[in-house]
N, C-alpha and C positions, 0 to 999 in steps of 0.2 A: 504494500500500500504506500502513495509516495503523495505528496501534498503539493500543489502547485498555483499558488495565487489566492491561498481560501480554499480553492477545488477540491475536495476530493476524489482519490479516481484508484477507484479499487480493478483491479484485472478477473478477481473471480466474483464477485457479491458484487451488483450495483449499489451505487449508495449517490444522494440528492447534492445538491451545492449546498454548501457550509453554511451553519447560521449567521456569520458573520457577512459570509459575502451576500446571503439573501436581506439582510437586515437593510445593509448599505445599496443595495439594489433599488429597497421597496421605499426608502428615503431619496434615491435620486427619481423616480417612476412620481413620488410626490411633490417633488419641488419644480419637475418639470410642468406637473399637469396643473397646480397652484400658478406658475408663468401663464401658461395660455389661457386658463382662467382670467386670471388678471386683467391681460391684454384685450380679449374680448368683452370684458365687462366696461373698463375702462375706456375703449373705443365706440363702445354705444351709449354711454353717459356723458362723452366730453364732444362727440359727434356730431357740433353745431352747425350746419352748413349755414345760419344763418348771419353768420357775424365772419369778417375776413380782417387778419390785424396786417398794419403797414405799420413795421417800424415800431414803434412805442406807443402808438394810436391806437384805437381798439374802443365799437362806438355797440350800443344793444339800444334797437327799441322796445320801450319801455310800452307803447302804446299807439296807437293810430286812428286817424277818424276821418271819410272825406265825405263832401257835401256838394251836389253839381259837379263846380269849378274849382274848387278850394280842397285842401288836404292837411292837417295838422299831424303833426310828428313827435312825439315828447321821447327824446335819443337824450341817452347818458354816456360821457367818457368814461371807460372803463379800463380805458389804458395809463401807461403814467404819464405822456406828455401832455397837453393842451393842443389842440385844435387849433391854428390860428386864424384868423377873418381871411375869409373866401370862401367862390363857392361853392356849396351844398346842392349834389343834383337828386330828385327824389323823380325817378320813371315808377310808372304803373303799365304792369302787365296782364295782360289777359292771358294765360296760359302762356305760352312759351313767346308768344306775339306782344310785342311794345306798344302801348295803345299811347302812350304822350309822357312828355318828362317837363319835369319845370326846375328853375334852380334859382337861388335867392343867397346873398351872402348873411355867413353865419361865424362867429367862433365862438369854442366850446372846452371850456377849464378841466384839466382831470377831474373827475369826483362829480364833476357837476350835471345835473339833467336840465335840460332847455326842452320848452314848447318852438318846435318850427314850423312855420306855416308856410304854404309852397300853394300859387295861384296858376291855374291853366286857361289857355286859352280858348276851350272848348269844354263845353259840361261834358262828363264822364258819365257813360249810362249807368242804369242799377247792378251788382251783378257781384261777383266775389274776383276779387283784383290781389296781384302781389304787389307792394310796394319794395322797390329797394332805392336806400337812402346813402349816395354815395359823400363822403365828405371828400372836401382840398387836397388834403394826403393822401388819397388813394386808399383808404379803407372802406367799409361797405356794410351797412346789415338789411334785411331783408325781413317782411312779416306780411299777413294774410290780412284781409281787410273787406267789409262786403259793404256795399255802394247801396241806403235803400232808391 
């Protein structure tokens, strides 16, 4: 009988892998399958398509509301830097189709949440609309919105 890594490995008797090696086996089979765990939980919880950061910027609407021709936006910084004045383009989409955009100068403090109001040039019929509200910097969030 001769021992080889934990192994043992008998020539006449069969005999199982060592407790030792099965112990440190069923601890690596755990840590791995805790990783993918992890990963997958983590990526459907933090999976916001709705929000895109540039740089230090990083904006979430908080709420939406639009009437005719008019659309109010109440977007908070959630990044570290501040927003500086410029502008703010807020397009509505009809499914995948850009029905109009308007854009209006805005700046916006870290921490801070602002009402923006955004005027189009044509009423917007009734109907369920995405808004995405682009800031200066190139960052972006997006929310649902229904038109009565």
């Amino acid at each position: 009988m001769s021992s080889y890594f934990g192994v043992v490995v008998c020539l006449g008797k069969r005999r199982g892998v060592s407790p030792l090696v099965a112990t440190l086996l069923l601890i690596l089979i755990s840590i791995a399958a805790s990783t993918l765990v992890y990963l997958v939980v983590s990526g459907y919880l933090t999976g916001n398509v709705a929000t895109a950061k540039v740089g230090n910027t990083q904006i979430v609407i908080d709420a939406a509301s639009c009437q005719a021709n008019k659309c109010t936006v109440y977007v908070r910084n959630v990044g570290s830097e501040d927003i500086p004045e410029g502008q703010w383009a807020l397009s509505i989409y009809s499914g995948d189709r850009l029905v109009d955009t308007s854009t209006a100068n805005y700046s916006l403090r870290s921490g801070q949440i602002n009402m923006l109001d955004f005027s189009f040039a044509a009423s917007i019929g009734s109907g369920s609309y995405k808004l995405k509200l682009t800031t200066p910097t190139g960052s972006f969030a997006t929310i649902q919105v229904k038109i009565p």
